[in-house]
N, C-alpha and C positions, 0 to 999 in steps of 0.2 A: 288711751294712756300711752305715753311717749314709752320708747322701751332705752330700759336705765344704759349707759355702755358698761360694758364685760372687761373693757381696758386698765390698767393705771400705766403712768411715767414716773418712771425711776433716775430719767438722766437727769443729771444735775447743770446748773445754768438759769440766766433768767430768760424772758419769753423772748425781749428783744436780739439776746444771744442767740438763742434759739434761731428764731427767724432768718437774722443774718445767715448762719449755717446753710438753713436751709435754701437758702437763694443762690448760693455760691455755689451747691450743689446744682442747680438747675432744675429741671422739669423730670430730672429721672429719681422718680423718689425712691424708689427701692435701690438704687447707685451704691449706697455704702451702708452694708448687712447693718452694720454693728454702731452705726453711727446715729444722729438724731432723725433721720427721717426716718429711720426703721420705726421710731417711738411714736410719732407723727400717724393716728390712725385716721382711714376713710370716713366720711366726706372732705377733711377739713385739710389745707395746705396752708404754709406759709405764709399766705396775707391774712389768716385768719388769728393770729398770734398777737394780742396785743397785751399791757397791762390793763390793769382799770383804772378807771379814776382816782387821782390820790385823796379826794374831799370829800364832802355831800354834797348832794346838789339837790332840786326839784325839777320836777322833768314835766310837760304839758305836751300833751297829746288829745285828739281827737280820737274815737271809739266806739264802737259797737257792741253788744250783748246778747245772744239769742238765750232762751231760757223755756223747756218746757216744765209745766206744772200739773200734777195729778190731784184732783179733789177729792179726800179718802171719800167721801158717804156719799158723795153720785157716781165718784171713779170717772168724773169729767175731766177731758186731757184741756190746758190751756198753754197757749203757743204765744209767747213773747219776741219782738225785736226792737230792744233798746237804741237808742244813741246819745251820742253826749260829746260836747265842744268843751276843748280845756279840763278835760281831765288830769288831775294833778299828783303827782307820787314824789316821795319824797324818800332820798338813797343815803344812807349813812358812807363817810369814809369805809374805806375797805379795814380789814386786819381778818389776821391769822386764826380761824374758827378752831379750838382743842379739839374740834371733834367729840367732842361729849359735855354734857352739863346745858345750862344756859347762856343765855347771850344777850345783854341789852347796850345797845351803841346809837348815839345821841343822831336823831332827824329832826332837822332842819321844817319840822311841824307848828303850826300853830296852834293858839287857843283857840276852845276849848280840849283839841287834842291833847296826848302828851308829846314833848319831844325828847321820845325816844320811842326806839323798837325794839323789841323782845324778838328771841327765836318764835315763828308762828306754831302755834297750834299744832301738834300731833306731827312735828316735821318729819317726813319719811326718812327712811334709813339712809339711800343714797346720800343726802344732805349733810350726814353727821361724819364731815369729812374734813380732816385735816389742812385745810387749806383755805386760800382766800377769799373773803366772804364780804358781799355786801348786805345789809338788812334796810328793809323799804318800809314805809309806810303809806297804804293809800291817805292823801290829802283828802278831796274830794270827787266825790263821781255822782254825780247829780243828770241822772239819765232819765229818756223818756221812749215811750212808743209814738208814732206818726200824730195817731190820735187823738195824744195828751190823754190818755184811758189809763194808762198803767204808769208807774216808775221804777224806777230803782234805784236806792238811797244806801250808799256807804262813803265811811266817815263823818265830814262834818256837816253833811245836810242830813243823816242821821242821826248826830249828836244834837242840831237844833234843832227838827220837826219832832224827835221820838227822844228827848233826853232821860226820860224814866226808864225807859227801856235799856239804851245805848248805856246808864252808870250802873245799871243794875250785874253786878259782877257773877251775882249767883246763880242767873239764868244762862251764861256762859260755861266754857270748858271749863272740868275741874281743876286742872292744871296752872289756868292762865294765872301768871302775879298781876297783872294790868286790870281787874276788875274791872272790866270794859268792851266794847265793842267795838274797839280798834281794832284795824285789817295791816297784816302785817302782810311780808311777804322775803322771799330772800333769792340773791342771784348769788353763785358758787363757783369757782373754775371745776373744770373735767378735768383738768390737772395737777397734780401735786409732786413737783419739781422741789428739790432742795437744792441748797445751795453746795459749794465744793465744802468745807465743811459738816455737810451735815443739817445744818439750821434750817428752821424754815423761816421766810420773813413773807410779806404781803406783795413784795414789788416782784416774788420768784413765780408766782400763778396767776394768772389773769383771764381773757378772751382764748377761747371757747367756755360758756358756760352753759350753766341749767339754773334755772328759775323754778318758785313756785308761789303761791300766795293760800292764807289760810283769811278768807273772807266772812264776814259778817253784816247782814245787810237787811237793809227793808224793800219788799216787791208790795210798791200799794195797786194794789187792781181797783176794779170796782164792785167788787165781792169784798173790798175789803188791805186791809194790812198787814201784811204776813212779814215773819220775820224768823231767823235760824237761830239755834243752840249751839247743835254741832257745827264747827268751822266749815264753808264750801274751801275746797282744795281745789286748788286750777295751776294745773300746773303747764309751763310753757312745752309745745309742742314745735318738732324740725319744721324748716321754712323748707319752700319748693326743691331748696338746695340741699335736702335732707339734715340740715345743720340747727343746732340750737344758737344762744343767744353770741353775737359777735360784737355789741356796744349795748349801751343801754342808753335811751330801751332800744329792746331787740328790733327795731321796727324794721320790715313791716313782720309783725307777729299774732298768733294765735295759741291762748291758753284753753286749757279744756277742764272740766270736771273730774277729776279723780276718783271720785267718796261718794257716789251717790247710791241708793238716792237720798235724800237730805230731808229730815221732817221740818216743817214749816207749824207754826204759831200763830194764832190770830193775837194781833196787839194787845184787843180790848181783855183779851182771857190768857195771860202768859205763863200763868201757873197751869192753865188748862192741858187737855190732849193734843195732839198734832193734829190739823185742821186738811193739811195738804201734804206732797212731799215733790222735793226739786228732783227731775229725774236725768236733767241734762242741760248743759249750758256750757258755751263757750265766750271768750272775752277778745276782740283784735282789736285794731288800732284802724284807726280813718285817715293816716296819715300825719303829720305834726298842725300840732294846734297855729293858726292861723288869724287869730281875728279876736277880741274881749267878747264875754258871753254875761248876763244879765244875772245868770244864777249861779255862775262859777266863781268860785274862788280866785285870786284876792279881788277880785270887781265887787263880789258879794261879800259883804261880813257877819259872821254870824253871832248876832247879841247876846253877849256874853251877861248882864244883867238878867236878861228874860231868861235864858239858860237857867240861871243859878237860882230865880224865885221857882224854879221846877223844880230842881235836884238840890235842895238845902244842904248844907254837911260837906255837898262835891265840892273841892276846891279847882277850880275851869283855870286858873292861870300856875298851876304849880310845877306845870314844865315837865 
């Protein structure tokens, strides 16, 4: 688990103010006690200071998954390595997080998802911070082992192989208003700068951030389909540079499991006992997506008809 910073920034200004400052000063950062570099803590410098995005966007990458699994009633360990081409997320414009309550701000998602995102699942304290916030949703991730033995299905190749599962709201957190197994996620600044007045607005915090995602998913093996209640938490962990996210995505990056270990469900018995439990698992990136993929999103579309003669009642295009 990434350790939270001990820091906050008080001085007022935005980031590209900031920045400049910091440049004119030169490479002696400690130069003036009382000035912004003082506020400016280690790893991060000056280039590292940017806003965010003012829009939403959908972002494609390439990625990797490791994932170990324990079988309660043999206590058999089982060792996962996913990948996946064109993995897709999807970023809400930024605004100003109150720091308390909920949060739901429109992503640029498709059917049968919603487009929109909710604060994720159970968000740790750190998070519940006054300041500029993005909210993500996974599109799709439609990952596989070498093999073709195993997978692992979140979002909308979850919503179309498992859609009983995925609209079943009950068998999720008790918290969630989404009654669903949409994987939210949220990037944050480390900073909370206000303006010379006082105000806070969205363009006064930006790069350096912290990231984390509260995931819902299906791992089919060949033992079978397994699938979580409680949210996996994976939250982003420092780059070689000791630093967290500087754009988004953060690439190149690595999130980790927070929460576990995480009991698992066998599909065919969901009301049943927990079958297994996820005991670790991390999530990086293969670099930016490169090339259309067969099962990926939007190449792939997921029948929204066949969807909806499974889940009667769900409404799949209500946005």
């Amino acid at each position: 688990m990434s350790s939270e910073p001990k820091w906050t920034l008080s001085t007022t200004g935005r980031p590209d103010e900031l920045a400049d400052s910091l440049k004119k000063l030169g490479t002696a950062r400690h130069a003036a006690p009382h000035g912004l570099v003082g506020d400016l803590p280690e790893p991060y410098t000056a280039h590292d200071v940017s806003p965010f995005a003012p829009s939403g966007a959908v972002y494609f990458m390439d990625g990797g998954s490791d994932a170990q699994v324990r079988l309660l009633e043999s206590g058999e360990h089982l060792a996962f390595k996913f990948a996946d081409q064109n993995t897709s997320i999807a970023a809400s414009a930024p605004v100003v997080y109150a720091g308390t309550g909920d949060l739901i701000l429109y992503t640029p998602a498709p059917p049968p998802l919603r487009s929109s995102a909710s604060l994720p699942e159970n968000t740790p304290d750190p998070f519940l911070r006054p300041t500029s916030t993005h909210l993500l949703q996974v599109i799709s991730m439609n990952m596989q082992t070498a093999s073709d033995a195993a997978r692992l299905l979140i979002g909308l190749p979850y919503a179309e192989e498992f859609p009983e599962l995925f609209y079943r709201g009950d068998l999720f957190g008790i918290t969630r208003r989404d009654r669903d197994a949409s994987s939210y996620g949220i990037v944050q600044s480390l900073t909370e700068y206000v303006g010379a007045g006082g105000e806070r607005n969205v363009e006064a915090n930006g790069y350096p951030a912290r990231s984390f995602f509260a995931i819902y998913h299906i791992i089919d093996t060949p033992i079978g389909a397994l699938f979580n209640k409680k949210a996996t938490q994976m939250e982003l962990q420092p780059n070689r540079d000791h630093k967290l996210a500087l754009r988004l995505p953060p690439m190149p990056f690595r999130y980790d499991l927070i929460n576990g270990p995480i009991p698992l469900f066998h599909v065919d018995d969901p009301d049943g006992d927990p079958v297994a439990e996820l005991l670790s698992a991390h999530h990086h990136d293969s670099g930016a997506a490169l090339a259309p993929t067969e099962r990926a999103w939007p190449w792939h579309q997921p029948d929204l008809d066949a969807i909806a003669e499974r889940v009667p009642g769900v409404d799949l295009r209500e946005g």
